[in-house]
Structure formats: C-alpha cells, structure tokens
PQR file of N, CA, C, O and H, with PARSE charges and radii, in Angstrom:
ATOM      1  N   UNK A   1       0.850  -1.162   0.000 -0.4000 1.5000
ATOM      2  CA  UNK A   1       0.000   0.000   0.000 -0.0000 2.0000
ATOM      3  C   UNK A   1       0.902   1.233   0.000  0.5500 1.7000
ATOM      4  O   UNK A   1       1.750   1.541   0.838 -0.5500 1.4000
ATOM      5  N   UNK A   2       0.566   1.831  -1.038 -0.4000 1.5000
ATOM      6  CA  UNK A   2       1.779   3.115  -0.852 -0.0000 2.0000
ATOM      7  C   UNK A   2       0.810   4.211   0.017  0.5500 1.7000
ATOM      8  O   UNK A   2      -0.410   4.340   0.112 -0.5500 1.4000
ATOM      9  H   UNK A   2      -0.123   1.581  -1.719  0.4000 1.0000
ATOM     10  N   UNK A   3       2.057   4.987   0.646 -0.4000 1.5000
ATOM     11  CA  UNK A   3       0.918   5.396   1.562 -0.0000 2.0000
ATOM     12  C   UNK A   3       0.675   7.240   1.171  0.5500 1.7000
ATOM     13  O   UNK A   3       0.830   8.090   2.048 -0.5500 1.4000
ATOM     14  H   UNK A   3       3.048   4.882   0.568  0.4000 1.0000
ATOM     15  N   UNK A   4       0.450   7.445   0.339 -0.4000 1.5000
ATOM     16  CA  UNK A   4       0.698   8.966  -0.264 -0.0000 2.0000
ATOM     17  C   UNK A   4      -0.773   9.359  -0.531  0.5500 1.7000
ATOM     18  O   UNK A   4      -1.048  10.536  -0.299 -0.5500 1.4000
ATOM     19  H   UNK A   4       0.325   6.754  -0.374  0.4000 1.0000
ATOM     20  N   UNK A   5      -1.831   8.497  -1.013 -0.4000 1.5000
ATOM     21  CA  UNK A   5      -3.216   8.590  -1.257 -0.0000 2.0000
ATOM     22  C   UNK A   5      -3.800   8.743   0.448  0.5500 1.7000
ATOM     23  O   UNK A   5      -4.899   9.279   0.589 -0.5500 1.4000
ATOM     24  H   UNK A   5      -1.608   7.540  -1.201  0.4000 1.0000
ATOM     25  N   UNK A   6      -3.088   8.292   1.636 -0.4000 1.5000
ATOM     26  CA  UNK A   6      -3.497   8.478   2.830 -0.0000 2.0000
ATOM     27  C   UNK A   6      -3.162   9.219   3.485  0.5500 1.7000
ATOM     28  O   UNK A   6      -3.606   9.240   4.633 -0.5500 1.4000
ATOM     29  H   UNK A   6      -2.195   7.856   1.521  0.4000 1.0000
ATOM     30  N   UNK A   7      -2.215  10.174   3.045 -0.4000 1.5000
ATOM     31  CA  UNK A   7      -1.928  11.366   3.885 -0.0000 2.0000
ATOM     32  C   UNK A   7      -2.843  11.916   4.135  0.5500 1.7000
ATOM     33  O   UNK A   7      -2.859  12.419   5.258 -0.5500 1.4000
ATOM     34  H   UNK A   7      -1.855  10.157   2.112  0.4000 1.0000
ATOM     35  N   UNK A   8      -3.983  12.100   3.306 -0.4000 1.5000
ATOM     36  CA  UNK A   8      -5.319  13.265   3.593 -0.0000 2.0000
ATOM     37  C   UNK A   8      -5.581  12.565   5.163  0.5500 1.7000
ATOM     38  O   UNK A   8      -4.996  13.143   6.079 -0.5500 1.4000
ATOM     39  H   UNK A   8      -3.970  11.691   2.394  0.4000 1.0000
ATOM     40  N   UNK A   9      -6.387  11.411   5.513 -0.4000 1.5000
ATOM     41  CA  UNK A   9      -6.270  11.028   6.773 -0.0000 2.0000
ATOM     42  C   UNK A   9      -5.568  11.480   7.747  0.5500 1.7000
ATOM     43  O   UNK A   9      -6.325  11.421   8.716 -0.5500 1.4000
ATOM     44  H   UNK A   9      -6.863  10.942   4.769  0.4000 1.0000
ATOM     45  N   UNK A  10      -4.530  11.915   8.096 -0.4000 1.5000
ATOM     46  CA  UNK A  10      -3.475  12.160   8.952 -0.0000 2.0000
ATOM     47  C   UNK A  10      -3.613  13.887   8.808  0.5500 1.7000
ATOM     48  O   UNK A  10      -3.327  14.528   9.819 -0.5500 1.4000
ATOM     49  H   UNK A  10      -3.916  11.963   7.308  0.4000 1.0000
ATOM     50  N   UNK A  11      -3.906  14.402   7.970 -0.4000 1.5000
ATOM     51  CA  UNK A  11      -3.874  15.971   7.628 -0.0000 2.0000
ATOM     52  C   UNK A  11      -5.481  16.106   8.022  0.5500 1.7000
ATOM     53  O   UNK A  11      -6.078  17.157   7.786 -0.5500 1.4000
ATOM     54  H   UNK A  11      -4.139  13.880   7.149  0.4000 1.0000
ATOM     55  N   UNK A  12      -6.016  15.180   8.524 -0.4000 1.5000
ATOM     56  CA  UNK A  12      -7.734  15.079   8.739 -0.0000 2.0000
ATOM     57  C   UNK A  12      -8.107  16.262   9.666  0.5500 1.7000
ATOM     58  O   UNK A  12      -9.003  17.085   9.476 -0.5500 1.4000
ATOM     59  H   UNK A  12      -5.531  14.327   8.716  0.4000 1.0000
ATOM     60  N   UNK A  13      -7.219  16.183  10.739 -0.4000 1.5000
ATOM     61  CA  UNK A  13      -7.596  17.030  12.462 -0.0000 2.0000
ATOM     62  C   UNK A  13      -7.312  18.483  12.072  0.5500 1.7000
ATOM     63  O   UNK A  13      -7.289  19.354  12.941 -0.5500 1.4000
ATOM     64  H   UNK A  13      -6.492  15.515  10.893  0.4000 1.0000
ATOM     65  N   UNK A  14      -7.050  18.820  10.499 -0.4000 1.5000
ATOM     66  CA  UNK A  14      -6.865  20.105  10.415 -0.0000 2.0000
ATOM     67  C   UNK A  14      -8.438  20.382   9.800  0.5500 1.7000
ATOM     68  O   UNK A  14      -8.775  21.553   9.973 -0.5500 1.4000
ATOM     69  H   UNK A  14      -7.069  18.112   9.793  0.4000 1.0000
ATOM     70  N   UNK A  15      -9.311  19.669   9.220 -0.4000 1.5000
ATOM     71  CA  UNK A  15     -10.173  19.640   8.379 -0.0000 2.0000
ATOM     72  C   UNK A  15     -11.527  19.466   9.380  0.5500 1.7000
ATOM     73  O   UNK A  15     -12.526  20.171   9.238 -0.5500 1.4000
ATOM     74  H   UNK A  15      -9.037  18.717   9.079  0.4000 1.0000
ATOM     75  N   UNK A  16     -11.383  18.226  10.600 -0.4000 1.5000
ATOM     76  CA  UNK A  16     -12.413  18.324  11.192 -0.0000 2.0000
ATOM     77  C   UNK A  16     -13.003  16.959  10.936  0.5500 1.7000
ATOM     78  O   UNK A  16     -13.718  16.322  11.709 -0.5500 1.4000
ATOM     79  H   UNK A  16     -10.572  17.652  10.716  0.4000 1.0000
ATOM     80  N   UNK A  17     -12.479  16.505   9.388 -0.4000 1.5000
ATOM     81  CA  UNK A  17     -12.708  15.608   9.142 -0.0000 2.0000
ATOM     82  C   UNK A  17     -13.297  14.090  10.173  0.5500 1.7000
ATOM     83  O   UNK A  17     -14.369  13.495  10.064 -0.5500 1.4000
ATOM     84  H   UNK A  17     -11.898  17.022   8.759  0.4000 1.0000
ATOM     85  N   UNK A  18     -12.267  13.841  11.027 -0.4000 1.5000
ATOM     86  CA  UNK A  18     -12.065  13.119  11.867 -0.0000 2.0000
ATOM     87  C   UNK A  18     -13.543  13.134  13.106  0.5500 1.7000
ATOM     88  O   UNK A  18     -13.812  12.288  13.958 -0.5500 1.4000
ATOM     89  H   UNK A  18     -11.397  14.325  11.115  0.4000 1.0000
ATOM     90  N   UNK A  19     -14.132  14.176  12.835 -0.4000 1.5000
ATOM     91  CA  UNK A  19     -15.146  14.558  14.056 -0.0000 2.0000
ATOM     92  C   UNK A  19     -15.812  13.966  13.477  0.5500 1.7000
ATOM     93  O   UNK A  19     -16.648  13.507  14.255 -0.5500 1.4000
ATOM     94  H   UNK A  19     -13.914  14.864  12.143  0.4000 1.0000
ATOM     95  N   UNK A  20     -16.093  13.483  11.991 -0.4000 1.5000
ATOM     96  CA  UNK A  20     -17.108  13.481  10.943 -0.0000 2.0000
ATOM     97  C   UNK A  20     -17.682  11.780  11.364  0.5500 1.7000
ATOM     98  O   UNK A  20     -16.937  10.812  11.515 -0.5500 1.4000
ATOM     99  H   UNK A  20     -15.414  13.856  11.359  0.4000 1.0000
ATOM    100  N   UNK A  21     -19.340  11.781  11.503 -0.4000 1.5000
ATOM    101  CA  UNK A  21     -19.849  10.459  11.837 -0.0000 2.0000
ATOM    102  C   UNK A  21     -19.310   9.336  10.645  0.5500 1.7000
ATOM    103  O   UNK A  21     -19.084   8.322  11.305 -0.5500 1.4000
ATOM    104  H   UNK A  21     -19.946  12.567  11.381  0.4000 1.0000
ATOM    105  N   UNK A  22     -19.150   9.182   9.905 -0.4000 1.5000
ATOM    106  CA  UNK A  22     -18.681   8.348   9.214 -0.0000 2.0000
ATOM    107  C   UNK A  22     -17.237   8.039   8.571  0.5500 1.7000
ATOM    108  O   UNK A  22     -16.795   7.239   7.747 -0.5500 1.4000
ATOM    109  H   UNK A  22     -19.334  10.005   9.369  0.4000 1.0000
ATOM    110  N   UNK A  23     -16.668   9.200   9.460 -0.4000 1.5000
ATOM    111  CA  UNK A  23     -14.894   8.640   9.345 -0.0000 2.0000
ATOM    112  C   UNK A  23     -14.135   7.329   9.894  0.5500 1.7000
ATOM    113  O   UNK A  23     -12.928   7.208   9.685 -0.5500 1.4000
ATOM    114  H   UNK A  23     -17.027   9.850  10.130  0.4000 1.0000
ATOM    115  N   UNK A  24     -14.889   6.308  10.630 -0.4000 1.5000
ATOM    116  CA  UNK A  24     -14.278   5.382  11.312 -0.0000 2.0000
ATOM    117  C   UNK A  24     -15.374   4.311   9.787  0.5500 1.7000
ATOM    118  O   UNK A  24     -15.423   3.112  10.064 -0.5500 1.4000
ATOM    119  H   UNK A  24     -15.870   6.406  10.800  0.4000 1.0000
ATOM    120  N   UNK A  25     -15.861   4.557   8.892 -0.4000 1.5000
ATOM    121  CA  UNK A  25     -16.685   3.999   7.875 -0.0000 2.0000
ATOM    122  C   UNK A  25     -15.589   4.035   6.637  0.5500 1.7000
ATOM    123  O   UNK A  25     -15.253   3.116   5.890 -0.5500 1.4000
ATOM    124  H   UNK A  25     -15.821   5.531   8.667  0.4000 1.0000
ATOM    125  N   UNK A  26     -15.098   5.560   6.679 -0.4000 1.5000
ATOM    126  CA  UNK A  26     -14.159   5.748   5.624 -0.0000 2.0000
ATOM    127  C   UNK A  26     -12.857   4.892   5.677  0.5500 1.7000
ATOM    128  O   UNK A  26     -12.633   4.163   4.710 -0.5500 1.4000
ATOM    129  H   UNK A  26     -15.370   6.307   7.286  0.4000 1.0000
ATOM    130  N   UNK A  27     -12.220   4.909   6.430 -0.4000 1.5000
ATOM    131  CA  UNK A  27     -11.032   4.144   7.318 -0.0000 2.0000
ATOM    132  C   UNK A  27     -11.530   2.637   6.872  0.5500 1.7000
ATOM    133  O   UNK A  27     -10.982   2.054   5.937 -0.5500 1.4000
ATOM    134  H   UNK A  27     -12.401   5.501   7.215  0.4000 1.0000
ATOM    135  N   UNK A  28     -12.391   2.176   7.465 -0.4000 1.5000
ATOM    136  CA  UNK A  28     -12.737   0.632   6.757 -0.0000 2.0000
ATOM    137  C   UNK A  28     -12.684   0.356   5.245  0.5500 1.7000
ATOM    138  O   UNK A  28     -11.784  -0.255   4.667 -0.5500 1.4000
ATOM    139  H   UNK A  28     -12.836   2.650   8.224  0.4000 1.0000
ATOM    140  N   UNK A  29     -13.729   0.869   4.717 -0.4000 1.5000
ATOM    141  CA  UNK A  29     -13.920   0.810   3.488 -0.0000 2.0000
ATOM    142  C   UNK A  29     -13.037   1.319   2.441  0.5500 1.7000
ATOM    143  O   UNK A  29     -13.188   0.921   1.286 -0.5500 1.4000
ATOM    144  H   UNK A  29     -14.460   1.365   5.186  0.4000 1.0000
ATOM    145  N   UNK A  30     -12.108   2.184   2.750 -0.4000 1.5000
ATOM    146  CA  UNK A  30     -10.906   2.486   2.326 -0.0000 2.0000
ATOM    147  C   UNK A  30      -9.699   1.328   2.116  0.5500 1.7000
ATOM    148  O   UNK A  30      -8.944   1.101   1.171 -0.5500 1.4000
ATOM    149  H   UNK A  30     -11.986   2.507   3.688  0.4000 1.0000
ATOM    150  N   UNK A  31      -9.908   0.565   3.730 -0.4000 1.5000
ATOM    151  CA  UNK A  31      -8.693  -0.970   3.475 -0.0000 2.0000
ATOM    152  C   UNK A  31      -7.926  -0.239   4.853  0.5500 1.7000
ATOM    153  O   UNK A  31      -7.909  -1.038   5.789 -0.5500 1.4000
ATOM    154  H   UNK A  31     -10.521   0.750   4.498  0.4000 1.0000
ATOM    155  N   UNK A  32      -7.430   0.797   5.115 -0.4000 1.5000
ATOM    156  CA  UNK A  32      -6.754   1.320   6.104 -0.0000 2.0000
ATOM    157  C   UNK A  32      -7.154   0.139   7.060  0.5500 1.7000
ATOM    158  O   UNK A  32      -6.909  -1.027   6.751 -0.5500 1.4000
ATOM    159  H   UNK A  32      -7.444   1.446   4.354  0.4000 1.0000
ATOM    160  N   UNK A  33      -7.701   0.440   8.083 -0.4000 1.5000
ATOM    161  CA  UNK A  33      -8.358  -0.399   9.010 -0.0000 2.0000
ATOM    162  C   UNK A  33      -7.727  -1.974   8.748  0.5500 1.7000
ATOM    163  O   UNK A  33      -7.031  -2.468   9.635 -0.5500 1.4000
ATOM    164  H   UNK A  33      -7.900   1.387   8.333  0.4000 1.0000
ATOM    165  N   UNK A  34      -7.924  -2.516   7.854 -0.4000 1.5000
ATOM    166  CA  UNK A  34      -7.401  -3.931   7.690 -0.0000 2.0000
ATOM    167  C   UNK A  34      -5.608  -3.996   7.229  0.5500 1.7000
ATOM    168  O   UNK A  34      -4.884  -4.988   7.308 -0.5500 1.4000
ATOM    169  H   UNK A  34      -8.489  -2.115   7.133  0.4000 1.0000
ATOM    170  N   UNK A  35      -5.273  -2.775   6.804 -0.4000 1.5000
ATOM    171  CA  UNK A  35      -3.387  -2.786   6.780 -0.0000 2.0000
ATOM    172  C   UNK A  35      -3.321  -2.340   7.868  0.5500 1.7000
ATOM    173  O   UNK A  35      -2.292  -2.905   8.241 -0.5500 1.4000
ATOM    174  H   UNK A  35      -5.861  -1.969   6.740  0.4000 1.0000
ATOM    175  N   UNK A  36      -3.755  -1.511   9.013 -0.4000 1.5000
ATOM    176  CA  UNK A  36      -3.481  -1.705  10.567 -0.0000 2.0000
ATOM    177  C   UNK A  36      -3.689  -2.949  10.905  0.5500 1.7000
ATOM    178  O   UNK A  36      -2.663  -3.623  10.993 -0.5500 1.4000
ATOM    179  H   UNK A  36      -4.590  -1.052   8.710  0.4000 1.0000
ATOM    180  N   UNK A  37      -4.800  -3.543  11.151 -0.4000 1.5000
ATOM    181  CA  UNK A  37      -4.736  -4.968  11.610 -0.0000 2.0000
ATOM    182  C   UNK A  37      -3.600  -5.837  11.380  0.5500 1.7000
ATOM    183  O   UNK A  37      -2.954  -6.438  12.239 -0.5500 1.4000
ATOM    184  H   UNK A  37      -5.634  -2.995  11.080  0.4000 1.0000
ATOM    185  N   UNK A  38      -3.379  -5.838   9.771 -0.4000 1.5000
ATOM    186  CA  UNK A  38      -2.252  -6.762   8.863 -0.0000 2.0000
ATOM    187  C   UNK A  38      -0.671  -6.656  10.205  0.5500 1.7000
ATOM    188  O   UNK A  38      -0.039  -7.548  10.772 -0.5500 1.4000
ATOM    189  H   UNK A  38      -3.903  -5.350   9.074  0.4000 1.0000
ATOM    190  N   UNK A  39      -0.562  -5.118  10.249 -0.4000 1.5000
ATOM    191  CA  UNK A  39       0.392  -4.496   9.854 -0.0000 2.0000
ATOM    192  C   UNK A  39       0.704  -4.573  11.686  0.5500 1.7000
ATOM    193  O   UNK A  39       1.816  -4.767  12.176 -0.5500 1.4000
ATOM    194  H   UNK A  39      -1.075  -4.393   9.789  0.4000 1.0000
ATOM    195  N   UNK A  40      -0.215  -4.424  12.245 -0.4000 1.5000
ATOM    196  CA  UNK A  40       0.057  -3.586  13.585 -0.0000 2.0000
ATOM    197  C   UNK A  40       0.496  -2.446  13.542  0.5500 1.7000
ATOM    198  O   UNK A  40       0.513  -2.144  14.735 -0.5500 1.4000
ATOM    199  H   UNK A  40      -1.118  -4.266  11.847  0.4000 1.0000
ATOM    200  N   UNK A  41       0.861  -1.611  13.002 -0.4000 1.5000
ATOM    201  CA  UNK A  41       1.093  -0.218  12.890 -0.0000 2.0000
ATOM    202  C   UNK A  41       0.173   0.239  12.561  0.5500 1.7000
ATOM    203  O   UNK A  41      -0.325   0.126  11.441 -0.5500 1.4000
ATOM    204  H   UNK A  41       0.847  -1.857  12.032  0.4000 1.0000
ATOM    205  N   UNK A  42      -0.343   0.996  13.687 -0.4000 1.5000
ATOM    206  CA  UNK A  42      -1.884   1.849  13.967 -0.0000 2.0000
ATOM    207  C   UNK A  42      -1.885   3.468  13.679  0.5500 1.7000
ATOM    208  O   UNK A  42      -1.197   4.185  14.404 -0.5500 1.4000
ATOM    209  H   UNK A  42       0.061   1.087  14.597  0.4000 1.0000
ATOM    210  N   UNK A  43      -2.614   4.000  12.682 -0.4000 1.5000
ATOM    211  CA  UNK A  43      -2.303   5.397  12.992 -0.0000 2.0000
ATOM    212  C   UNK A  43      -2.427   6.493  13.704  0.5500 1.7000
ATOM    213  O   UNK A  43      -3.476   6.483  14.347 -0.5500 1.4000
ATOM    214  H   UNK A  43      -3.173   3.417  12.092  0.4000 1.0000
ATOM    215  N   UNK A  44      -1.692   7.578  13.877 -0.4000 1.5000
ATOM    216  CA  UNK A  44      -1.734   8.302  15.142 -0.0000 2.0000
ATOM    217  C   UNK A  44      -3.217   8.696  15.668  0.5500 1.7000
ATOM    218  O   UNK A  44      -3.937   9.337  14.902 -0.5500 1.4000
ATOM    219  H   UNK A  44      -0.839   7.586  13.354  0.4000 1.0000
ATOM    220  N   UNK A  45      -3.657   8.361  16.852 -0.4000 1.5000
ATOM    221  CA  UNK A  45      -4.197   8.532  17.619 -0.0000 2.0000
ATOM    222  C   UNK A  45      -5.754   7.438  17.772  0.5500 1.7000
ATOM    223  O   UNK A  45      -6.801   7.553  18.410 -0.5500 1.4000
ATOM    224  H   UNK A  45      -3.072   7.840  17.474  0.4000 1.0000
ATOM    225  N   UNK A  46      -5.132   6.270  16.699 -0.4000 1.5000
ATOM    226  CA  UNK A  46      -6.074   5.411  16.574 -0.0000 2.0000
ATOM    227  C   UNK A  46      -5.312   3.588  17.326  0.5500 1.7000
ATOM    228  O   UNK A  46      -4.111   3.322  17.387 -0.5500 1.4000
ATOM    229  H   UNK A  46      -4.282   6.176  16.181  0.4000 1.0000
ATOM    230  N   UNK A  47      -6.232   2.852  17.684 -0.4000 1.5000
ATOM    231  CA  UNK A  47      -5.713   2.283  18.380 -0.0000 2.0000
ATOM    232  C   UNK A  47      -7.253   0.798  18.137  0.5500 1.7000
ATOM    233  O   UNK A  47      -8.465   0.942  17.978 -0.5500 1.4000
ATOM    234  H   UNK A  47      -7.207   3.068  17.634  0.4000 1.0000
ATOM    235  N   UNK A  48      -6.429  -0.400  18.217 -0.4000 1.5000
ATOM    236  CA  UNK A  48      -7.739  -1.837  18.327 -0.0000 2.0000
ATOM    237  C   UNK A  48      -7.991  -1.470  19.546  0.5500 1.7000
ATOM    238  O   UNK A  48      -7.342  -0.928  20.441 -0.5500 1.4000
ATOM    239  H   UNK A  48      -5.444  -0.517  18.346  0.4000 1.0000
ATOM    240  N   UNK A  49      -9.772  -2.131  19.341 -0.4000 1.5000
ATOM    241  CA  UNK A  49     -10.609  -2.292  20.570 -0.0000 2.0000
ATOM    242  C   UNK A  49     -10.986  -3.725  20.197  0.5500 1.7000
ATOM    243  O   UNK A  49     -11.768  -3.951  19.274 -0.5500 1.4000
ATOM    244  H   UNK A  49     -10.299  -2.572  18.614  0.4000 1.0000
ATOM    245  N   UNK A  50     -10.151  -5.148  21.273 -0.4000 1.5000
ATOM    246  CA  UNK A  50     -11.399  -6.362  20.327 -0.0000 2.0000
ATOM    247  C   UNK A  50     -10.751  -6.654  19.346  0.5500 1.7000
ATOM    248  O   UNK A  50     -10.030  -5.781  18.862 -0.5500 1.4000
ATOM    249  H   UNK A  50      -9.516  -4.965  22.024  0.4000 1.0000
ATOM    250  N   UNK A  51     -10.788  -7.613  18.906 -0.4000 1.5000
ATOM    251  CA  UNK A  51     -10.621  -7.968  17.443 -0.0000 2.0000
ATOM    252  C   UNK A  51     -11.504  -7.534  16.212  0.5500 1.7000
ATOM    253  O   UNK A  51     -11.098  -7.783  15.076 -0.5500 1.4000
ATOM    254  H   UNK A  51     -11.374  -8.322  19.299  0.4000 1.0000
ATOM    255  N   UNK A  52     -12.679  -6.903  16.411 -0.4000 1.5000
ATOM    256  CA  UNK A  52     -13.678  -6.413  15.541 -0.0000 2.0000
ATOM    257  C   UNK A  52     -13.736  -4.267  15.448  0.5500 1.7000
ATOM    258  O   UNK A  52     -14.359  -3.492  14.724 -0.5500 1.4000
ATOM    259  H   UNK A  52     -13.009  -6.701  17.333  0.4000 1.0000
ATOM    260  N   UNK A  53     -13.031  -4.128  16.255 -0.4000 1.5000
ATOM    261  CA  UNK A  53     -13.294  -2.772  16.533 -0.0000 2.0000
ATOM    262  C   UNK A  53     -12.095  -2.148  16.393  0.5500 1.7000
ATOM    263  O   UNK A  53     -11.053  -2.759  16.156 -0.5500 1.4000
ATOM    264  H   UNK A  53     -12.525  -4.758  16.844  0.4000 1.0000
ATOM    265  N   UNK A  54     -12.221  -0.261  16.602 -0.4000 1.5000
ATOM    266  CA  UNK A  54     -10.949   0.535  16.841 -0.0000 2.0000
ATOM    267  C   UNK A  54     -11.756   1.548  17.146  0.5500 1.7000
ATOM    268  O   UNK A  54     -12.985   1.596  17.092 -0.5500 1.4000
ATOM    269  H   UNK A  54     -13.068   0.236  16.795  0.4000 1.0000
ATOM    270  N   UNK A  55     -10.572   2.785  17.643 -0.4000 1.5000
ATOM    271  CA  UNK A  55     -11.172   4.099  18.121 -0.0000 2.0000
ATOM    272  C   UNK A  55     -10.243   4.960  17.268  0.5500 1.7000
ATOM    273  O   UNK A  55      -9.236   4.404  16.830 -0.5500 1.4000
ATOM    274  H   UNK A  55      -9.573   2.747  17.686  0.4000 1.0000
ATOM    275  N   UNK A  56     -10.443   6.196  16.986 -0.4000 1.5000
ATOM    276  CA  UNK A  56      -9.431   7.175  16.593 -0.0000 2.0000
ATOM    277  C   UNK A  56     -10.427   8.592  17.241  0.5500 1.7000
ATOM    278  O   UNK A  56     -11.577   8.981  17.444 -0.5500 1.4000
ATOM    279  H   UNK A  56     -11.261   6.647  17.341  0.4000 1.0000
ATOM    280  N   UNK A  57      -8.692   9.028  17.385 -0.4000 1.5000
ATOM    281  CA  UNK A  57      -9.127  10.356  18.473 -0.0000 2.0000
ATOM    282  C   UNK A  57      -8.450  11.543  17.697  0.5500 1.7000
ATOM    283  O   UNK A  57      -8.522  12.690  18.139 -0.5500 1.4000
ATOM    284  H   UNK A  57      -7.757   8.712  17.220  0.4000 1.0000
TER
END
C-alpha cells in the first residue's frame, strides 16, 4: 500500500474531518483499518478495541 493517497487522513484534524460520523466507515472501506490490523502499525491517535473494533481520536 503506498501510503501517499493516505496522507489526507493524517492531515484530517486540520479539516475536522475526523469529528465526521462516518470517518471510522471511511477508514474501513478504504482498506486502512485492515493494513493496521495486517500491519500492527496503527495510525496516530487510533488504536484496536477487540478484534472487531478501533477508536481514533
């Protein structure tokens, strides 16, 4: 996964983005969410809950 199409994510908390009800939807359906799982490298301020879940702050 190159990760250059995901910078917007990470540049999110300037946008608000992140407050947005369906950003933990975007993150899934994007694949993110499952190359954290893969990967264990979680992105900043997001973290597993469970094997089915996560939070990002």
């Amino acid at each position: 996964m190159t990760q250059y199409p995901y910078v917007v994510f990470w540049n999110a908390p300037y946008s608000n983005v992140r407050a947005h009800p369906d950003f933990r939807k975007l993150l899934s359906e994007a694949g993110v969410v499952d190359y954290w799982r893969q990967t264990g490298k979680w992105g900043d301020g997001c973290r597993p809950i469970g094997a089915d879940d996560f939070q990002c702050q």
